[in-house]
N, C-alpha and C positions, 0 to 999 in steps of 0.2 A: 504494500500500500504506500503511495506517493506523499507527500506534503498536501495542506493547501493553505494558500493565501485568496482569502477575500470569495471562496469559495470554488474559484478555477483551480483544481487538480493539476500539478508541477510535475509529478511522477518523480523518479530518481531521472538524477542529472548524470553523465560519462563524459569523458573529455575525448574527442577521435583525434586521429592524427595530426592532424592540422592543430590540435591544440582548443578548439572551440566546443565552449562544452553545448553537450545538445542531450535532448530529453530522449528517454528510452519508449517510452508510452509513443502514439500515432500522434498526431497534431504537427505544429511548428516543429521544425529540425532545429533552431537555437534560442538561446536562451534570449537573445533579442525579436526573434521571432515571436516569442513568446509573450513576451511585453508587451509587443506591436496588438499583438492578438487579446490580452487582457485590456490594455487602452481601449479597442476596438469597441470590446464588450460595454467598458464603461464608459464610454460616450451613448451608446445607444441606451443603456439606463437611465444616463442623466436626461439624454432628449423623451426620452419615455416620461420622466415625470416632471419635464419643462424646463430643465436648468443644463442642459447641453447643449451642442454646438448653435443647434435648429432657435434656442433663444438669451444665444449667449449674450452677458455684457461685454458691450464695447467699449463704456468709461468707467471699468472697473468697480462702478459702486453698484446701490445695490438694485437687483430689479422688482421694477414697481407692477402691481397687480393691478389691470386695469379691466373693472366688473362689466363695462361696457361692451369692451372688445372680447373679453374671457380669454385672454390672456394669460399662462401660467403663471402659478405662486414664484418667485422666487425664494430660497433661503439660506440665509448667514450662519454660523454656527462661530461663536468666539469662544476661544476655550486658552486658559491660560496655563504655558509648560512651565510655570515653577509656583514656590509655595504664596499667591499670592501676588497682588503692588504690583501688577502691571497695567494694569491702565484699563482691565478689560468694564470697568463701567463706562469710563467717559468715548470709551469705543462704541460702547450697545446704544450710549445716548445718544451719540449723532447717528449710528444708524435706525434706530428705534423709529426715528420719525417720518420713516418711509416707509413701514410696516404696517400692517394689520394687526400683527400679532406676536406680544416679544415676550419668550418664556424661560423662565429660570429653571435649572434642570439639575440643582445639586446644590449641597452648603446650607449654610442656617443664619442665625443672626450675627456670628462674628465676622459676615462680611460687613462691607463698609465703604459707601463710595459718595464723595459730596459734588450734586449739581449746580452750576453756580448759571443763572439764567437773569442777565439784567444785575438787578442788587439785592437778589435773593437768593438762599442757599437750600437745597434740599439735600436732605442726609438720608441716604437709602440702608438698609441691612438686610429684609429681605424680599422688599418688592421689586422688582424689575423698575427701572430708570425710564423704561419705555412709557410709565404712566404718566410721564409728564406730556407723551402726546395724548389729545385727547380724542382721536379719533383709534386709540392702541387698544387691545384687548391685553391684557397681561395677565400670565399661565406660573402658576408656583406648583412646577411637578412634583411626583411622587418621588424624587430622587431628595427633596430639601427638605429638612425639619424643621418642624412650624414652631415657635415659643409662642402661641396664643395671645399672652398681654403685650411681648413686643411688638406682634404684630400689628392689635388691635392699637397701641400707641403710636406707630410708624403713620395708622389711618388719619390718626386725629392729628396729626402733624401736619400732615398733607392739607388736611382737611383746614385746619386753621391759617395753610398758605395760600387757600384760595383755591385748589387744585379738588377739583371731583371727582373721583374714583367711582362712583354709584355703576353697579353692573358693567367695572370694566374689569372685573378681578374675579379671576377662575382659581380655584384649589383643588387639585386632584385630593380627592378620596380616598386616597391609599398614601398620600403624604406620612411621614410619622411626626409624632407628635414631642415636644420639648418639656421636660417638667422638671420646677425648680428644684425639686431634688436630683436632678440631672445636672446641674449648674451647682448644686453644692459637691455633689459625687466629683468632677470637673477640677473643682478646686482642692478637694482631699487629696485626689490624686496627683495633682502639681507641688502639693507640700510635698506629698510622702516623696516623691523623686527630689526633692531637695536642688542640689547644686544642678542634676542631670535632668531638670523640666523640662515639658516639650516646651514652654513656653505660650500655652493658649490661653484664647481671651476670655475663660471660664464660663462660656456662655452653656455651656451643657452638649456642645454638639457629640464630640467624640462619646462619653457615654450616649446618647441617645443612639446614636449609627451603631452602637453596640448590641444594644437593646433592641434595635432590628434585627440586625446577624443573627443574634440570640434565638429570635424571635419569640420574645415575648413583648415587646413595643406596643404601642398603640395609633393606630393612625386615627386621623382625621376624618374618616368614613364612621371607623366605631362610636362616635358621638349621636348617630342615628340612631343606635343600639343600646338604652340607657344604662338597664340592667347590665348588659354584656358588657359594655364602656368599663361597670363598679367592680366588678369581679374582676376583670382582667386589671385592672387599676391597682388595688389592694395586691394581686397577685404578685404584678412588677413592684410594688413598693413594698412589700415584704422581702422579694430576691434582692434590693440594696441595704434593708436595714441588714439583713443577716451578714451580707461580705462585707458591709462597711458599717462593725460595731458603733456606737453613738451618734449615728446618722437620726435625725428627729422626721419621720414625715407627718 
């Protein structure tokens, strides 16, 4: 059985005499042949679902949906390769406002990005930045843990900058959820490593992504479940009091 990459079967690779390695499997005879033919595949993907050759950008930025014409969605994905502080808010912000729809797909409240529009400042942790457009829909997937009252306070911030959110703010259902014994657990664990802390903003996330893996967590769907919500509540607040003796919930 061969490798794969991205789904297309590589097979084992031989070098022939000439030195160029070529695939033992039927298909392309090299390994750039190969390429050529993976390429191949993935342009007719992306034109299959609008963002290929057939409606590619020409100025680079991003493409707009036009409901008139029906027009393919275009779509950005920002994603930041190290821990953090690169820029990727004030990036989603100026794209945001060509969007429809700008969604957060992972992280909790220890993010942190500040909007500066005119001489006002918005301080985001876990809304998408795109809500300052207000034709945006903004999506807090099921990959980001929700802290409830930071959230609810993040509202009221916006809300007292003038800025209306009303029905433009989606929460997957399967979100998990933040609780302050998560944000004490957080900090217990930052003493106890002492000199060697990872150095986090104790907001609770790392325990709570744990408490998913676990899977004993709670999302943000179980709140429709009120009984089921208590049980399973007490369940995971009893699994911290015991590993982490003097913990109070």
């Amino acid at each position: 059985a061969g490798s794969a990459v991205g789904g297309f079967g590589l097979g084992s690779l031989s070098l022939s005499e000439n030195k160029e390695s070529k695939c033992e499997n039927d298909g392309p005879a090299t390994v750039m042949g190969l390429l050529k033919d993976i390429a191949s595949k993935v342009n007719n993907l992306e034109v299959a679902i609008g963002s290929g050759s057939a409606g590619r950008r020409s100025s680079g930025g991003p493409q707009n949906f036009d409901n008139s014409s029906g027009k393919a969605h275009g779509i950005d994905v920002v994603l930041g390769s190290q821990w953090g502080d690169e820029g990727k808010g004030k990036l989603v912000d100026k794209l945001s406002q060509e969007y429809d729809v700008c969604a957060r797909v992972a992280g909790g409240s220890n993010a942190g990005h500040t909007i500066v529009v005119g001489d006002t400042k918005y301080k985001f942790h876990l809304l998408p930045s795109g809500i300052l457009n207000e034709k945006a829909t903004c999506v807090i997937g099921n990959g980001v843990v929700i802290h409830l009252p930071s959230f609810l306070n993040e509202l009221d911030s916006l809300s007292s900058s003038g800025i209306n959110s009303s029905g433009r703010i989606k929460i997957s259902d399967r979100a998990h959820l933040v609780f302050d014994f998560h944000q004490e657990v957080d900090g217990h664990i930052e003493t106890r490593l002492g000199r060697n802390k990872i150095g986090t903003t104790r907001k609770g996330i790392g325990p709570s992504y744990a408490s998913k893996i676990q899977r004993n967590g709670l999302r943000v769907g179980d709140l429709q479940r009120w009984e089921y919500f208590e049980s399973r509540f007490r369940a995971l607040a009893e699994h911290h009091i015991n590993a982490f003796p003097g913990l109070e919930i």
